[in-house]
C-alpha positions in Angstrom: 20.3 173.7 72.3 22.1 171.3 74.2 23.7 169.5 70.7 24.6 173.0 69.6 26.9 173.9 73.1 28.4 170.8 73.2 29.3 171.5 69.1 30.8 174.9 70.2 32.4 173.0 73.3 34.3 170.9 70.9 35.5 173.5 68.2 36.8 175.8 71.2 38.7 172.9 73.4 39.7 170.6 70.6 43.3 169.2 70.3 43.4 169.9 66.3 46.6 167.8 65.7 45.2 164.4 67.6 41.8 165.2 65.8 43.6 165.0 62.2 46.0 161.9 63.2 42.3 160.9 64.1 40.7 161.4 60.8 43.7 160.0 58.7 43.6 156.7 60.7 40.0 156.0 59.8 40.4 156.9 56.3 43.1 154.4 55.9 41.0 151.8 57.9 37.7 152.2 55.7 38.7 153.5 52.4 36.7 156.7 52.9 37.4 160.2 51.9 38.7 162.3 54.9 36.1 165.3 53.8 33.2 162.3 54.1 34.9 161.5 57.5 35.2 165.0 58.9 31.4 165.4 57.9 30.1 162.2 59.4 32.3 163.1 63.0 30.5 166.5 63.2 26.9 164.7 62.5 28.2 162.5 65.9 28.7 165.1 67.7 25.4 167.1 67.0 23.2 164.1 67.1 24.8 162.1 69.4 27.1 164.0 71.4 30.0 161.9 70.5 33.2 163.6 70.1 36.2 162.5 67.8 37.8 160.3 70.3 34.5 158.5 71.3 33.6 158.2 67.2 36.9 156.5 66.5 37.4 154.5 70.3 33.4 153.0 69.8 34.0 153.0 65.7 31.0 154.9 65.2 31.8 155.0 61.8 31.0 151.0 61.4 27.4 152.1 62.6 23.9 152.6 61.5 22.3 155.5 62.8 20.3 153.3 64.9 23.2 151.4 66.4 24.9 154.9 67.1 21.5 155.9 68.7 22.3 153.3 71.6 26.0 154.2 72.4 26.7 156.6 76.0 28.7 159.1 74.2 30.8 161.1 76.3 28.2 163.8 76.1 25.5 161.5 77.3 27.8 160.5 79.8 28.3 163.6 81.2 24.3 164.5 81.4 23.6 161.5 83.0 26.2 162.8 86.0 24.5 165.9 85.8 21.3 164.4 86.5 22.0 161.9 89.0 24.9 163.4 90.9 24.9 166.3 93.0 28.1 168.2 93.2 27.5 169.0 96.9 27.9 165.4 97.5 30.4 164.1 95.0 33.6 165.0 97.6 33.3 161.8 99.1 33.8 160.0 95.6 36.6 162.5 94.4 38.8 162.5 97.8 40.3 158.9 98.2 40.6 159.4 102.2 36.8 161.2 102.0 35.9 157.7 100.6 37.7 155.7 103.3 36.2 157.6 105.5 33.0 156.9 104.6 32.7 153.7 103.6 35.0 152.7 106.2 33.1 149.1 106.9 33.8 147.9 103.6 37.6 148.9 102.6 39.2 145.1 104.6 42.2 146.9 105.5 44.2 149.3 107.4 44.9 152.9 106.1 46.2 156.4 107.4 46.3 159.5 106.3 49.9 161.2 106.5 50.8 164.4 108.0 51.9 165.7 110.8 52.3 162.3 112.5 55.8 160.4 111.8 55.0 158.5 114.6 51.9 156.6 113.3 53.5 156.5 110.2 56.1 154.5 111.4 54.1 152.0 113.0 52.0 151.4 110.4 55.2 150.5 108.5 56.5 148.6 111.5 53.2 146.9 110.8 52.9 146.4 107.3 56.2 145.8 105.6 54.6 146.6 102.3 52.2 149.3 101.9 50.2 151.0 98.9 50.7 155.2 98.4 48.5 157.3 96.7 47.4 160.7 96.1 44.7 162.1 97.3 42.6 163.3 94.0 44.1 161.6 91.1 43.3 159.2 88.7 43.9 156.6 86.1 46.4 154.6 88.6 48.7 157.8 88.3 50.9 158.0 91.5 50.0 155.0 93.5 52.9 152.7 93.8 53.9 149.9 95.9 56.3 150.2 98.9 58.8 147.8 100.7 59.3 149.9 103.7 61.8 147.4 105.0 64.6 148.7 102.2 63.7 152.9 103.0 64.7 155.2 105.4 61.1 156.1 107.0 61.8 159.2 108.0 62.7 160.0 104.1 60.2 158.1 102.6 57.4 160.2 105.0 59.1 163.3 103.2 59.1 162.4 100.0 55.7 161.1 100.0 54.0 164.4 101.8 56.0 166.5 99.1 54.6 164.5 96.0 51.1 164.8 97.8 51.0 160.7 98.1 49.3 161.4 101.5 46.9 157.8 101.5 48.9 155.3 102.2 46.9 151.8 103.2 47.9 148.0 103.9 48.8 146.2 100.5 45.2 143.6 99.8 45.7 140.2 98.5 43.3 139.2 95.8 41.9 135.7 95.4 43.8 133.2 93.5 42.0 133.0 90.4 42.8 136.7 89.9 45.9 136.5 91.1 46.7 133.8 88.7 45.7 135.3 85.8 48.1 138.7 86.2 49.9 138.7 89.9 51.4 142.5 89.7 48.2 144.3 90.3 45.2 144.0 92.2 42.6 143.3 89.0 39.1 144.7 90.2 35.8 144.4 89.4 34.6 147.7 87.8 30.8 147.6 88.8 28.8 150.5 87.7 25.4 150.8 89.8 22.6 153.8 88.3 20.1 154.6 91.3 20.9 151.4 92.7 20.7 149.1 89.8 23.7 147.4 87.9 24.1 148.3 84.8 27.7 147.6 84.0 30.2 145.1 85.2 33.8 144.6 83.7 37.1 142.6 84.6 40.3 144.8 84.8 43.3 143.3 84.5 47.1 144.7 84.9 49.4 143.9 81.9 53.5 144.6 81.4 54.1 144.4 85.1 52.6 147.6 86.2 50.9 147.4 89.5 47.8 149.2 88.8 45.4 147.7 86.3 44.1 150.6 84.8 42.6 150.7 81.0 44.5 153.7 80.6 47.8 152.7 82.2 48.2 149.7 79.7 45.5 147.4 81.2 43.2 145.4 79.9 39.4 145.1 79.9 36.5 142.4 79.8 32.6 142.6 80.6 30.9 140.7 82.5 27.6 139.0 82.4 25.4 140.4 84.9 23.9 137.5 85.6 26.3 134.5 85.9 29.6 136.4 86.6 31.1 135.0 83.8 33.7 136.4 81.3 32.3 136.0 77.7 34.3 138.2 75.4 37.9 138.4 74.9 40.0 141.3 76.7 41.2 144.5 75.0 43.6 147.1 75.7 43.4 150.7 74.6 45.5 150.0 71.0 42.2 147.8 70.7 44.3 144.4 70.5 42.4 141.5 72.0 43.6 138.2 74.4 41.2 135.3 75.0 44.3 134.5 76.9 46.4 136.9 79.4 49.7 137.8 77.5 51.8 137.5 80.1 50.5 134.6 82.4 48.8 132.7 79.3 46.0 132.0 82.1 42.6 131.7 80.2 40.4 134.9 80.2 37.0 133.7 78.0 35.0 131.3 80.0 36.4 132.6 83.7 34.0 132.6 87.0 34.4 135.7 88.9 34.8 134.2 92.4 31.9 135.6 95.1 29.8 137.0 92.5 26.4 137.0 94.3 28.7 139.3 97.3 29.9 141.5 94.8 26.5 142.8 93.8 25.1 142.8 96.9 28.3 144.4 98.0 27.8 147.3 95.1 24.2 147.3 95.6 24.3 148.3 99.3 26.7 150.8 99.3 25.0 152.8 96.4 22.6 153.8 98.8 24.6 155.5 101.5 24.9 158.4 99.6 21.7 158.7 97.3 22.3 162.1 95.9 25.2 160.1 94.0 23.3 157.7 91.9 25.8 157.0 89.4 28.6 155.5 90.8 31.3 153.1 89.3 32.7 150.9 92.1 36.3 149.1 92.1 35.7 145.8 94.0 39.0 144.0 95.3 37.8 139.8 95.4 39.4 138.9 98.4 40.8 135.6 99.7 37.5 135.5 102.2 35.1 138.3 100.8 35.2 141.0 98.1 35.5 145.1 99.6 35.9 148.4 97.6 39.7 149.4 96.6 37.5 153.0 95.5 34.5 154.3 94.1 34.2 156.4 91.2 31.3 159.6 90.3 32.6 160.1 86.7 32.7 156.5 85.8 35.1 155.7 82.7 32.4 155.7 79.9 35.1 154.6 77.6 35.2 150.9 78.4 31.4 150.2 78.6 30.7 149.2 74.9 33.9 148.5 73.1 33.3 147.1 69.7 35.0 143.9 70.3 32.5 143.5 73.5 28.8 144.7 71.5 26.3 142.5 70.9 24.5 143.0 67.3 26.6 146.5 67.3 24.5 147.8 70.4 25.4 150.2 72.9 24.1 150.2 76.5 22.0 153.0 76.6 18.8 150.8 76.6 20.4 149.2 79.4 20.8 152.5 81.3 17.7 153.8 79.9 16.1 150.5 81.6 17.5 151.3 85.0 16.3 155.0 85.0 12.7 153.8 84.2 12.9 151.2 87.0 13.8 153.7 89.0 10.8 155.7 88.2 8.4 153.0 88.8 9.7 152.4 92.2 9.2 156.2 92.9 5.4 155.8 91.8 
């Protein structure tokens, strides 16, 4: 029943015209028929809950049915929020200042909230010469920017930023120097995804083109990361699927590098996932500072979309089994 209303989901709320540019880029890319192509997209979705964009983006259509089996779809994406996180609680995940508010202790910097209170606004700026803006609810990087307070009129800048709802603002972080080596612009955080407490994902993202946020969608760059060591083992992608063993800009090496403080980090992530329990699925964006790694913010629809890349599978797998693992750890523990 399930299969069937996400089907109906998808022919109600599909963008036709990307969904034929869709079909006609994979037809050129394997040869195939765009009837066979249109046929094997709507077996996805009914069997595997994977709409057009995850059936091109994971190229489902280099898959067995077995390999497809193992993929989080963006359908079994969404149910595994359903399942773990509880709306009632989600607010604290969704609302940048409900998150600095609550993990508080782990942030490493100063913030404030803007507005009615020019005042301390000013001396935060009076403080920090440059500071980091954002909007309250939005994603994907869009609206944060950097700020040198030292070339604006405050009294403008306060304005202007309570207008386009850029009511966060915070201290700018400085990341540790291997990072900041490889891009300088952005911060480039460690996307660490924990289900009921266990890891399951960890990926490098890095800025690209001189934008200041390093978001996958914003032009940036992507990389797992093994578990394990901390080390980066595949090559980086960006969302035109091009990959870089080396950073185009900095030419610093990407394959092969140590993610400083690894053993915090996971502790770090570990810790905080069980503040708030009735979140279990969380993806976490970890700033590796100069003397200990803290969260930039944390995430309750984590970005499915960079978990199992083609250019980062092994043997064509996705990570279900991996999440699949994690759920039944989970359930041994409650035994």
């Amino acid at each position: 029943m399930k299969k069937i209303k996400y089907l109906i989901k998808h022919i109600f709320y599909m963008d036709y015209k990307s969904f034929l540019k869709a079909i006609n880029r994979i037809s050129k890319e394997i040869h195939k028929s765009k009837i066979f192509i249109l046929i094997d997209i709507i077996k996805c979705v009914i069997k595997y809950q994977a709409g057009y964009v995850d059936y091109e983006l994971f190229e489902m259509y280099k898959m067995t049915d077995e390999e497809r089996k193992t993929v989080i779809t963006g359908g079994k994406n969404t149910a595994l929020i359903r399942e773990y996180n509880n709306p009632e609680y989600i607010k604290y995940f969704n609302s940048k200042l409900k998150f600095n508010e609550k993990f508080n202790e782990y942030l490493n910097r100063d913030w404030l909230e803007i507005k009615d209170n020019f005042e301390e606004f000013q001396k935060f700026c009076n403080k920090h010469k440059e500071i980091v803006v954002k909007p309250d609810n939005a994603s994907c990087g869009k609206g944060i920017e950097i700020i040198d307070t030292t070339r604006k009129d405050l009294k403008g800048l306060f304005k202007d930023l309570i207008k386009n709802n850029q009511i966060l603002i915070e201290e700018k972080v400085v990341q540790c120097k291997e990072l900041n080596n490889l891009y300088p612009y952005s911060i480039n955080t460690i996307r660490v995804v924990t289900l009921k407490s266990n890891i399951v994902v960890a990926l490098l993202r890095i800025g690209d083109k001189k934008n200041v946020v390093d978001n996958f969608n914003h032009g940036g760059l992507v990389c797992p990361i093994n578990i394990e060591t901390g080390r980066v083992e595949y090559p980086a992608v960006d969302k035109q699927k091009n990959t870089y063993q080396k950073h185009p800009l900095t030419k610093e090496k990407i394959i092969g590098l140590k993610i400083p403080k690894w053993e915090e980090i996971k502790k770090l992530c570990i810790e905080a996932s069980k503040i708030i329990p009735e979140v279990g699925y969380i993806g976490w964006d970890v700033c590796v500072g100069e003397n200990k790694p803290f969260f930039i913010e944390g995430n309750e629809y984590p970005g499915f979309d960079l978990y199992q890349l083609p250019a980062h599978r092994k043997d064509n797998i996705g990570l279900l089994p991996k999440f699949m693992e994690a759920i039944n750890k989970d359930e041994r523990n409650k035994k």
